[in-house]
C-alpha positions in Angstrom: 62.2 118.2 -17.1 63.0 115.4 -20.1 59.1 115.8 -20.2 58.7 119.4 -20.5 61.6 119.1 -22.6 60.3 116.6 -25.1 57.0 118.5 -25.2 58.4 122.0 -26.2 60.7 120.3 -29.0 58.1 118.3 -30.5 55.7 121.6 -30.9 58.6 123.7 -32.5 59.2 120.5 -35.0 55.5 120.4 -35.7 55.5 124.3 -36.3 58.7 124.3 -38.3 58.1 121.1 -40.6 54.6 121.0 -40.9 54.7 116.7 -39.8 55.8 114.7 -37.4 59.6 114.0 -37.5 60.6 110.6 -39.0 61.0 108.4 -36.0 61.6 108.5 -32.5 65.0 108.3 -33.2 65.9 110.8 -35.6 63.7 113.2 -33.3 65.7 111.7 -30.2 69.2 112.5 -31.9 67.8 115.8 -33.1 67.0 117.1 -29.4 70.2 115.1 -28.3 68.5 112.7 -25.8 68.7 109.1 -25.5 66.4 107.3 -27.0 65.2 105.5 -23.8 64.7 108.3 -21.9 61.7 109.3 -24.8 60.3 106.1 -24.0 60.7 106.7 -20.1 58.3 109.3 -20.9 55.9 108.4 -24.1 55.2 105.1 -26.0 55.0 107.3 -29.6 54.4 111.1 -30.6 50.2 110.6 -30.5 50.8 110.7 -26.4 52.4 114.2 -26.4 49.8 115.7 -28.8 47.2 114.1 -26.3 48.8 115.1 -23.6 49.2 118.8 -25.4 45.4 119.2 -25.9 44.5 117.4 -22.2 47.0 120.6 -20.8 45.4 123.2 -22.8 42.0 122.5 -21.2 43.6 122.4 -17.7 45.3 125.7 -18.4 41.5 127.0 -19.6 39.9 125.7 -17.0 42.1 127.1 -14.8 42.5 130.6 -16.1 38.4 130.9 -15.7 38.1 129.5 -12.0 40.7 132.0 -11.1 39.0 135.2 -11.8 36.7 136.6 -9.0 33.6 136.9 -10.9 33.8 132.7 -11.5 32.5 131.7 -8.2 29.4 133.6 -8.1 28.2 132.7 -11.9 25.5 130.4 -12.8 26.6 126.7 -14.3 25.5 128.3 -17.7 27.9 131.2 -16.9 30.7 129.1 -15.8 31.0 127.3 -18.9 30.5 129.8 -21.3 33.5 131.2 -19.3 35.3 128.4 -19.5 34.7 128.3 -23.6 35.6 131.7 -24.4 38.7 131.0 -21.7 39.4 127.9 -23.7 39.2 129.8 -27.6 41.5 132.3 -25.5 44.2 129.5 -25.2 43.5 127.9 -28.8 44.4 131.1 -30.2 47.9 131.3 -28.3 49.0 128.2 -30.3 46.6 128.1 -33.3 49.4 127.2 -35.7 50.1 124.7 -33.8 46.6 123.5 -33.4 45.9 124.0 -37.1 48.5 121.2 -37.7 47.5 119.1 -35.0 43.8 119.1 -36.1 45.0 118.4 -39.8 46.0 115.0 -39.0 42.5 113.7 -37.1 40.1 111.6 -38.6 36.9 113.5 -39.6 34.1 114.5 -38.8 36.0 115.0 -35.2 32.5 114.3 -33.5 32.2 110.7 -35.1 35.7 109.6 -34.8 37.9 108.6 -31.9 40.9 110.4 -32.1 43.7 109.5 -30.2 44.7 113.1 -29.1 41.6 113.7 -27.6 41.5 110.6 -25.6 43.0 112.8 -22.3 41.4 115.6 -23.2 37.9 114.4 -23.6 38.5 112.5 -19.7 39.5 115.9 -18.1 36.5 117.6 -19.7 34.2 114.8 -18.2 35.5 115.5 -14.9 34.7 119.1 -15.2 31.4 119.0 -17.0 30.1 116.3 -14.3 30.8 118.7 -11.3 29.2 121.4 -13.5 26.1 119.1 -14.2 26.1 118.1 -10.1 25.8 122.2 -9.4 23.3 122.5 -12.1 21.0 119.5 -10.7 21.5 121.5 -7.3 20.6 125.1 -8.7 17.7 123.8 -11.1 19.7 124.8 -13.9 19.6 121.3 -14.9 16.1 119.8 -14.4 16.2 116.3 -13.2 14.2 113.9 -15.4 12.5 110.5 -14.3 15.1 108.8 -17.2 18.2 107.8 -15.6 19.6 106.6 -19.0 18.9 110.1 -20.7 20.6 112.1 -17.8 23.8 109.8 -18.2 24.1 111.3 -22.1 24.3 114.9 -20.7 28.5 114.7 -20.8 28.4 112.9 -24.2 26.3 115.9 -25.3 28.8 118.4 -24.1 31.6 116.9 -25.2 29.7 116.6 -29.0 29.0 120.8 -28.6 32.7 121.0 -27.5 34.0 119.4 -30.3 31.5 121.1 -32.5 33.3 124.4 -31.2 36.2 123.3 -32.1 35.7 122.2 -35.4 33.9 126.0 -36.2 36.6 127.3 -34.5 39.3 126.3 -37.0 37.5 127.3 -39.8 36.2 130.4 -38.6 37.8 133.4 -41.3 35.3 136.5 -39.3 37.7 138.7 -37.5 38.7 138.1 -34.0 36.9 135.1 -34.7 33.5 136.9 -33.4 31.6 133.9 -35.1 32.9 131.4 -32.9 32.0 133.8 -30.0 28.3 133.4 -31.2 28.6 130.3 -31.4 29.4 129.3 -28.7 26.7 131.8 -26.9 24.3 130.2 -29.0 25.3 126.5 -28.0 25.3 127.1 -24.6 22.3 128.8 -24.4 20.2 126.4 -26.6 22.0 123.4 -24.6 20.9 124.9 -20.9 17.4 125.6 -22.4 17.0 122.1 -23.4 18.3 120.7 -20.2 16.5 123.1 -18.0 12.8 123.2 -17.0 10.2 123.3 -19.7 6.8 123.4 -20.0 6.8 119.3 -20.5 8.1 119.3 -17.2 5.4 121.0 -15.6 2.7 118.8 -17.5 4.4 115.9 -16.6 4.9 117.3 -12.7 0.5 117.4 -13.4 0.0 114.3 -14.3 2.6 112.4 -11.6 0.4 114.2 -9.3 -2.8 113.6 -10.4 -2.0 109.7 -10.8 -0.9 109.9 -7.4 -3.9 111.3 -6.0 -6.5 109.4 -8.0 -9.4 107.8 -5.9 
């Protein structure tokens, strides 16, 4: 509960001031809690935005897996579910998120933020069983270059930052230009990744060297 607690208080100070407060201790005496008992739970106020953005993923990823439909979509549908899902929750707390996002080092896709750090394992998690089901379903074609196939995640991640980032400054109503976007990013990444015509010659000559007298 001192977690949950902490959490909430920390988001209304961030919404109210615009900052971080002070120090641990003048946020501690301001929510009336010892100042151990923060420590019991965080080593400094970076952890709870990390752990804020790592809980807005789980609550997207979540709200997409529960609805019906989920189960019987393609990988390329599942995570274009899961982005629009994801947006969904962004905009519930985009004040909050406009703050948040002011403080990390930019461009977001270069830089390691500390924010992200939980966020960016969770996602990993999910875009590796998504890759798995796409290997299965041919969605995902699965190339002779081990070391290529072990950049797929990095490559979502990038896109999902990339979303993000066009997210925040998106000014089109509804933000209906991120919804492109992210059509557009999944679609272009899935075509990449799926079977092409290079495939298909290289399939030709695998066989024909095999075959050779």
């Amino acid at each position: 509960m001192t977690q949950e607690k902490i959490r909430q208080a920390y988001t209304e100070y961030i919404l109210e001031h615009g900052k971080q407060p002070e120090s641990v201790y003048a946020f501690c005496k301001k929510l009336k809690i010892k100042e151990v008992d923060f420590y019991e739970e965080y080593s400094a106020f970076p952890q709870i935005e990390a752990e804020i953005w790592k809980n807005m993923f789980i609550q997207a990823r979540a709200s997409a897996e529960r609805e019906e439909v989920y189960q019987g979509y393609s990988v390329r549908e599942k995570l274009l579910a899961f982005y629009y899902t994801w947006i969904e929750v962004l905009k519930n707390n985009r004040s909050y998120i406009l703050k948040s996002y002011e403080g990390f080092d930019k461009p977001i896709f270069m830089k390691k933020n500390v924010e992200l750090v939980d966020f960016k394992t969770s996602f990993y998690d999910y875009i590796n069983e998504l890759l798995l089901e796409a290997r299965e379903t041919r969605e995902v074609e699965q190339r002779p270059i081990p070391q290529l196939m072990q950049r797929y995640p990095d490559l979502f991640w990038s896109k999902t930052l990339f979303i993000l980032d066009f997210w925040v400054n998106d000014t089109s109503k509804s933000f209906e230009k991120t919804d492109t976007m992210i059509e557009k990013t999944v679609n272009t990444a899935f075509d990449l990744l799926g079977r092409s015509p290079l495939d298909s010659l290289f399939d030709l000559g695998k066989f024909i060297f095999q075959n050779r007298k």
